[in-house]
Every structure is written in structure tokens, then in C-alpha cells.
C-alpha positions in Angstrom: 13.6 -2.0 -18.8 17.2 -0.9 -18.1 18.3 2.4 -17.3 21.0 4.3 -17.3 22.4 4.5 -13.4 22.8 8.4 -11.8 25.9 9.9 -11.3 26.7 10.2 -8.1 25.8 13.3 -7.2 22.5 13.0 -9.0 21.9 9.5 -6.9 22.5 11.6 -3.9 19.7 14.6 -4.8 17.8 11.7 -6.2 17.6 10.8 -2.6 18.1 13.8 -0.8 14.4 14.8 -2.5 12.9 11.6 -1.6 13.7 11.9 1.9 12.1 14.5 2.3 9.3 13.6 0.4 8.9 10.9 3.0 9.2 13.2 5.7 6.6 15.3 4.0 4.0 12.8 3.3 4.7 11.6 7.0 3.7 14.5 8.7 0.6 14.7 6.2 2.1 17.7 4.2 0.7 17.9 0.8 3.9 17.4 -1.8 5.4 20.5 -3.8 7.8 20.1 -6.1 8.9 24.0 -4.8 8.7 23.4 -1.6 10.3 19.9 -1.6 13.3 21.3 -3.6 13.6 24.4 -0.8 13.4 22.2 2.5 16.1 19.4 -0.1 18.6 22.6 -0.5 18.3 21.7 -3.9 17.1 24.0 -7.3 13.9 23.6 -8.6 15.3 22.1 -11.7 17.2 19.4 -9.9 13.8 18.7 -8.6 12.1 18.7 -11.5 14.7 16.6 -13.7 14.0 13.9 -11.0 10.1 13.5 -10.8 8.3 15.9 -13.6 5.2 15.5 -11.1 4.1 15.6 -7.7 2.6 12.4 -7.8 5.5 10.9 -9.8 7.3 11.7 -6.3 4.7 10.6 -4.4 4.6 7.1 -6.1 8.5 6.7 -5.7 8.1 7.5 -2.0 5.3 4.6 -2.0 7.2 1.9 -4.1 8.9 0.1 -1.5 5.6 -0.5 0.7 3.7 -1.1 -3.0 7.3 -3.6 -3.8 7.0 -5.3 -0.5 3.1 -6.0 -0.3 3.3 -7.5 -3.8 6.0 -9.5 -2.8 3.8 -10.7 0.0 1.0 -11.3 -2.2 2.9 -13.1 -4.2 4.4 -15.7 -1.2 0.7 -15.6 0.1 -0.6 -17.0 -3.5 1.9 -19.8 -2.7 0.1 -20.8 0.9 -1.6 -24.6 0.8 -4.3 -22.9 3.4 -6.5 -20.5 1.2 -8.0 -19.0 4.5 -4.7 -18.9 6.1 -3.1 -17.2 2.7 -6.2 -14.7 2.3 -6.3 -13.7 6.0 -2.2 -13.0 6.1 -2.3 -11.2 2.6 -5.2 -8.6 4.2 -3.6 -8.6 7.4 0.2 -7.3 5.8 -2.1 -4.5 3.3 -4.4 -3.3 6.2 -0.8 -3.1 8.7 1.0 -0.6 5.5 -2.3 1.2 5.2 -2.0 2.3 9.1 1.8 2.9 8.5 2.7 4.3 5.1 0.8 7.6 4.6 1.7 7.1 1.0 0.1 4.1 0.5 -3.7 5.1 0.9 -3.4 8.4 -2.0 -1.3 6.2 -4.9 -3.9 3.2 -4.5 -6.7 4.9 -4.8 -5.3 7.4 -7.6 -7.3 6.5 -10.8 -4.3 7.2 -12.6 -0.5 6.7 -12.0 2.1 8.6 -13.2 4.6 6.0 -13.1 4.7 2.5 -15.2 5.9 0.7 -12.2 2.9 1.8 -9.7 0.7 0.7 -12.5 3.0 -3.0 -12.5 2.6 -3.2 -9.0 -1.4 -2.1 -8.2 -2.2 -4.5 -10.9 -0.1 -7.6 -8.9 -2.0 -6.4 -5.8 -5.2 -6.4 -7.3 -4.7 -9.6 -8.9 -3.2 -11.4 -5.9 -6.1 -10.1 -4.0 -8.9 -11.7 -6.2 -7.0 -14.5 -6.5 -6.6 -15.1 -2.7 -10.4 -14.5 -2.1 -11.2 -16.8 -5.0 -9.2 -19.5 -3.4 -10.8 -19.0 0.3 -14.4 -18.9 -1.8 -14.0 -22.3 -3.4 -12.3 -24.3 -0.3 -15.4 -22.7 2.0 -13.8 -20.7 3.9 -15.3 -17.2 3.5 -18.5 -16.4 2.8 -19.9 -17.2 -0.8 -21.2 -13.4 -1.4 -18.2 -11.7 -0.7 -17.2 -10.1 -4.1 -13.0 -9.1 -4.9 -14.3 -5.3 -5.4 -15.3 -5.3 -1.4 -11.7 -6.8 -0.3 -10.7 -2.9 -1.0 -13.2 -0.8 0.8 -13.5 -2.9 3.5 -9.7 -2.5 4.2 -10.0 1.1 3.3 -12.7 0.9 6.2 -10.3 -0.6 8.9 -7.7 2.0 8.0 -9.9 5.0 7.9 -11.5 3.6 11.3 -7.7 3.6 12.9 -6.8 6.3 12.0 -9.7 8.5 13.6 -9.9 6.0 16.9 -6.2 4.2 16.4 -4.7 6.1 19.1 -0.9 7.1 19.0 0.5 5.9 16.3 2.4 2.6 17.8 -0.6 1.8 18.7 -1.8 1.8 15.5 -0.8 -1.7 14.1 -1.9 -3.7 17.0 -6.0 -1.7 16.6 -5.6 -2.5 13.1 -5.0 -6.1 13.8 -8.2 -6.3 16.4 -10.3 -4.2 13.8 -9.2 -6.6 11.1 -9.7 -10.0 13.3 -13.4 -8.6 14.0 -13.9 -7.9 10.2 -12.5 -11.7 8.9 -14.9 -12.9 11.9 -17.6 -11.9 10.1 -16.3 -12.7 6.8 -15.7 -16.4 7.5 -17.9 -19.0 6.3 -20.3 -20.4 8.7 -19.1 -24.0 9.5 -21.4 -26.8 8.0 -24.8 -27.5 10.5 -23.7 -30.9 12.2 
């Protein structure tokens, strides 16, 4: 899909309003178009030309954690080591869960306003079963583990940091130790000698 690139000045309120989106969603400020295009010095028209929805804004403000996970997934899918390959592609998703405020509210949307999220949920989703299928038939992880638990259970770790995470650069490294305990438990037990 091409489009047509933004003026200048549009590019500019184009980002201007997605700045402060970010800074919005950062501090855990629910997104109004009104009150995005007030703090952006901007009209609410320019606003509203840009992203016809609060969630439309919301998912651009995601799209480079969503564009860089995928892009992960999609170099993980490539790893020789399934275990190795599963444990890095959780590992990178639970790290932007504990970072990216964003992230959490567009995944679990049911619905997405924009074509792209949709594109790039779907290449998470599908990298994610993938990976776990892999890790299931070379042994690695335990044979019960279905793909629908991969997302709960990194939902879990998230939701767990951020109520005991501490400040937030601490955040990354809990997630990490929350996560190691988790793919503990989540590893096949080696063969009875």
C-alpha cells in the first residue's frame, strides 16, 4: 500500500500529536483527541484529520514496539535452538510489556482500528505458536502447554511487575527473574536416566 507522503508541515503535526500521545500514554493518561490537540498547540481538526480515533492514535504510538517485536519474532523463527528461539522471543515481548505502556491496551483490543496493528498482532501471534510448536516437538517444553497460554502467562509476568517491579529501571531486570522462574517451570523435564 503506498501513500501519499505529508507536507511538511502536516509531517510535523503528524508528529507533534504523536509525541504527545507518547507522553500521554507514558504517564498512564487516558488519550483524547481534545485534549491531545490542546497540550499539541494544534486545532482539533488537525487532530482529527491525523487519527479519526483515539485508538487509531494509540496504535500509531504502539507501532514501533509492535514493528520491532515482530521483527524479533521473525529472527527468532530463524534460531536452529527451538528452546533457545522460544525462550528469547518471550523474553523481548514480556521486556516491551514492562516498557511500552501502549503495548499491553492495543494487544489485548479485540478490535484494531488500524490495518497495520491487525498485520502485525497476527505475525506475533503466529510467530508465537510457531516458536512453542517448535520447543514442543524437539522436547523442550512441556507437552501440555497450549499457544493460547503463551499470552496470559506473559500478561501475568507483566501485570506482576508492574504492581511489585519497583521503580521503573528496575523493571526490566524483575521482569527477566519473573520470566526465568516462569520458563523454569515451563521446561520439559529431562528424560529419567
Amino acid at each position: 500500500m503506498t501513500t501519499t507522503p505529508l507536507r511538511k508541515d502536516a509531517a510535523r503535526n503528524w508528529e507533534q500529536i504523536v509525541a504527545v500521545a507518547r507522553a500521554l500514554v507514558d504517564q498512564g493518561t487516558p488519550l483524547q483527541l481534545n485534549d491531545v490537540a490542546r497540550r499539541a498547540g494544534l486545532g482539533v481538526g488537525t487532530v482529527y484529520r491525523h487519527f479519526a480515533t483515539p485508538e487509531a492514535l494509540l496504535e500509531t504510538v504502539a507501532a514501533p514496539c509492535l514493528e520491532a517485536l515482530a521483527a524479533h519474532g521473525e529472527r527468532a523463527l530463524a534460531d536452529a535452538d527451538p528452546w533457545r528461539a522460544l525462550e528469547g522471543f518471550l523474553t523481548r515481548t514480556v521486556e516491551a510489556q514492562v516498557t511500552d505502556a501502549a503495548l499491553a491496551p492495543v494487544t489485548a483490543a479485540p478490535d484494531d482500528a488500524l490495518a497495520r496493528t491487525t498485520e502485525l498482532k497476527a505475525a506475533l501471534w503466529s510467530a508465537g505458536d510457531t516458536l512453542l510448536h517448535r520447543a514442543r516437538a524437539a522436547g523442550t517444553v512441556r507437552p501440555d502447554l497450549e499457544p493460547a497460554d503463551l499470552v496470559p502467562l506473559m500478561c501475568g509476568v507483566a501485570y506482576a511487575v508492574g504492581v511489585h517491579g519497583g521503580a521503573p529501571a528496575d523493571r526490566v531486570v524483575t521482569a527477566r527473574r519473573y520470566l526465568a522462574t516462569l520458563l523454569g517451570g515451563l521446561r520439559a523435564a529431562p528424560p529419567a536416566v
